[in-house]
Backbone as CSV, one residue per row, in Angstrom:
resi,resn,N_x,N_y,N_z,CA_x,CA_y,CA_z,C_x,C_y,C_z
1,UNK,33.659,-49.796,-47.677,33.206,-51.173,-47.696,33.139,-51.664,-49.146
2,UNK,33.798,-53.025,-49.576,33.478,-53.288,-50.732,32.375,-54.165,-51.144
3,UNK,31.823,-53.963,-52.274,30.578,-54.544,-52.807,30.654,-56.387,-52.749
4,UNK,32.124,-56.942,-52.425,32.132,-58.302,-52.501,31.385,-59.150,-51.426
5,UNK,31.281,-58.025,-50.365,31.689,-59.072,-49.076,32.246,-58.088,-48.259
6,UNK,31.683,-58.748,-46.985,32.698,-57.739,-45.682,34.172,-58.062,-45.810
7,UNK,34.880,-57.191,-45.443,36.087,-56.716,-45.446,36.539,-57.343,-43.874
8,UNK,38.196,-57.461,-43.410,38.279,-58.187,-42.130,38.282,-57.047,-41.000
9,UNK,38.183,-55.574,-41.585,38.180,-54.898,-40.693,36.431,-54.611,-40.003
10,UNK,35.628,-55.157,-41.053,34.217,-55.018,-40.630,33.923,-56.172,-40.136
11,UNK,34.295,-57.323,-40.118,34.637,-58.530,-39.432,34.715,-58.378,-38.105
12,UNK,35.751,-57.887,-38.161,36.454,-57.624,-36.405,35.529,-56.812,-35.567
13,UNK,35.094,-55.760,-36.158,33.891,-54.619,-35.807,33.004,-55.610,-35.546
14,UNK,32.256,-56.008,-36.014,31.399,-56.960,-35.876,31.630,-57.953,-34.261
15,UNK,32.570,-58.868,-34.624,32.570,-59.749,-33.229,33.412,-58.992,-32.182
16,UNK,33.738,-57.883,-32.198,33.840,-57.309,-30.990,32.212,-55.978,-30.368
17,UNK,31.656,-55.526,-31.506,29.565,-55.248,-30.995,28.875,-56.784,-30.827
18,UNK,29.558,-57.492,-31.526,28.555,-58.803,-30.569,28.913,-59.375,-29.240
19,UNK,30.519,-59.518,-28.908,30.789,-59.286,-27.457,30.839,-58.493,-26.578
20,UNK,30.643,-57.252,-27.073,29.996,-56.291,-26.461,28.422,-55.832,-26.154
21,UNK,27.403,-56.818,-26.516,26.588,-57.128,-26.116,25.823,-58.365,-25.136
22,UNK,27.049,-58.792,-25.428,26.662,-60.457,-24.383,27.158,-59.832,-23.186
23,UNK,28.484,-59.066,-23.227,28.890,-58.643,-22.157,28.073,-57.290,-21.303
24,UNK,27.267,-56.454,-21.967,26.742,-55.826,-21.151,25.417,-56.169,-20.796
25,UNK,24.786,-56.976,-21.641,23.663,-57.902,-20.909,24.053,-58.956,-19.996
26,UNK,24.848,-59.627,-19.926,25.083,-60.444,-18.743,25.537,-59.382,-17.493
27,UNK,26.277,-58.139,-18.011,26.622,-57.416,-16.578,25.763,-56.493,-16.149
28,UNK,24.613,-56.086,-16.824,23.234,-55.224,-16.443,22.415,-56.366,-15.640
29,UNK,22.103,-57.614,-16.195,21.325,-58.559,-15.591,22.298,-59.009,-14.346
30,UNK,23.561,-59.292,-14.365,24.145,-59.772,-12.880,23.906,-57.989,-11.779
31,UNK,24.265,-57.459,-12.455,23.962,-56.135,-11.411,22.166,-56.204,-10.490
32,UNK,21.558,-56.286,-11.487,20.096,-56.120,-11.313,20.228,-57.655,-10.241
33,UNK,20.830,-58.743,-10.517,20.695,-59.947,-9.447,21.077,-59.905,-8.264
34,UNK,22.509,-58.491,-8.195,23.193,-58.274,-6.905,22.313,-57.979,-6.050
35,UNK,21.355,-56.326,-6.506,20.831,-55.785,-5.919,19.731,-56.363,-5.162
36,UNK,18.733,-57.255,-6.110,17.813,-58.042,-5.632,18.496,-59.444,-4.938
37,UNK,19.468,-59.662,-5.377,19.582,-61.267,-4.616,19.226,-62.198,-5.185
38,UNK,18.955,-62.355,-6.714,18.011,-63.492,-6.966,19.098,-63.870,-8.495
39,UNK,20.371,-64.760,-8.108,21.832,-64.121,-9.169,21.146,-64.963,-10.368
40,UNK,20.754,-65.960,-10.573,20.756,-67.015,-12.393,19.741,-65.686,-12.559
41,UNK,18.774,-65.248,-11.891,17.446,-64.716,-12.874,17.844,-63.689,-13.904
42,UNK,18.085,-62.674,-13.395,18.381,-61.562,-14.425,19.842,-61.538,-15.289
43,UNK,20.600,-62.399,-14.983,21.653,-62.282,-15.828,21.231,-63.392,-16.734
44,UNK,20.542,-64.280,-16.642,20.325,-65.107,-17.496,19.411,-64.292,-18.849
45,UNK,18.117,-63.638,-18.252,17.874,-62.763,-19.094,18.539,-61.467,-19.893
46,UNK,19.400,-61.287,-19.042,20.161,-60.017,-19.564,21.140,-60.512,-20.495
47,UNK,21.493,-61.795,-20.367,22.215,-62.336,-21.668,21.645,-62.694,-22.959
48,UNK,20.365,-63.424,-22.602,19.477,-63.566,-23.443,19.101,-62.339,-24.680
49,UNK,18.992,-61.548,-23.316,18.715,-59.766,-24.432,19.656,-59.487,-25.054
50,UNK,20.980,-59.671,-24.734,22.316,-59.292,-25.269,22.297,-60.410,-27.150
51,UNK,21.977,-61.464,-26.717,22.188,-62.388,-27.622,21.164,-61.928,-28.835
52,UNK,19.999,-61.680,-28.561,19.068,-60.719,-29.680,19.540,-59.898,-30.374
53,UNK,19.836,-58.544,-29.053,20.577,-57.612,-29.737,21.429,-58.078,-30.598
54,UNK,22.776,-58.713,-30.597,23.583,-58.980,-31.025,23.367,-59.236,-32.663
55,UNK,21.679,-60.522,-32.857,21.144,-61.126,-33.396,20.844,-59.945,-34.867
56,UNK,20.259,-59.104,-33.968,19.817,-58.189,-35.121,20.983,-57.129,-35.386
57,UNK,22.138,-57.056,-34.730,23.073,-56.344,-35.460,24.041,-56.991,-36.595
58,UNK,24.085,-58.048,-36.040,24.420,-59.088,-37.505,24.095,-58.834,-38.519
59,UNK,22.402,-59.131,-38.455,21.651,-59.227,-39.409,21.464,-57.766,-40.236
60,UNK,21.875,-56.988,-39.323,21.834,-55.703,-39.808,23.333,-55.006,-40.656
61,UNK,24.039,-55.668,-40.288,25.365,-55.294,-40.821,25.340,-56.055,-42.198
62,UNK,24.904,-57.532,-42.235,24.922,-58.146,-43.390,23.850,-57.879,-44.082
63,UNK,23.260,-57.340,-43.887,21.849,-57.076,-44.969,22.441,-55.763,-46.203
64,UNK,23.618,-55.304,-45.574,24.291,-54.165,-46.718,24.743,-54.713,-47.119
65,UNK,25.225,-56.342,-47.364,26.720,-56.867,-48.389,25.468,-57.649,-49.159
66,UNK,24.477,-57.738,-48.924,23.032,-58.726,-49.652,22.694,-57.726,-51.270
């Protein structure tokens, strides 16, 4: 990694762990809606959680180029 700035290969890393978190919180929360029956509730939250996560891996990846 260079000291300037992320690089495009840590870029790419990046927005593919942040769609990989929207995507398994929306598909843990739609699962959890199948089972119960109740579909906006838990995928709405389970995206929500995804979007946090996501939130703090950002923040966590860029806090090394700071």
């Amino acid at each position: 990694m260079s000291s300037q700035g992320p690089e495009l290969g840590d870029l790419l890393g990046m927005g593919t762990s942040i769609a990989g978190c929207l995507v398994v919180g929306f598909g843990l929360g739609w699962l959890v809606d199948h089972a119960a029956g109740t579909f906006p509730a838990f995928a709405l939250v389970g995206l929500l959680l995804g979007i946090v996560a996501a939130c703090f891996y950002v923040y966590g990846q860029f806090k090394k180029f700071m």
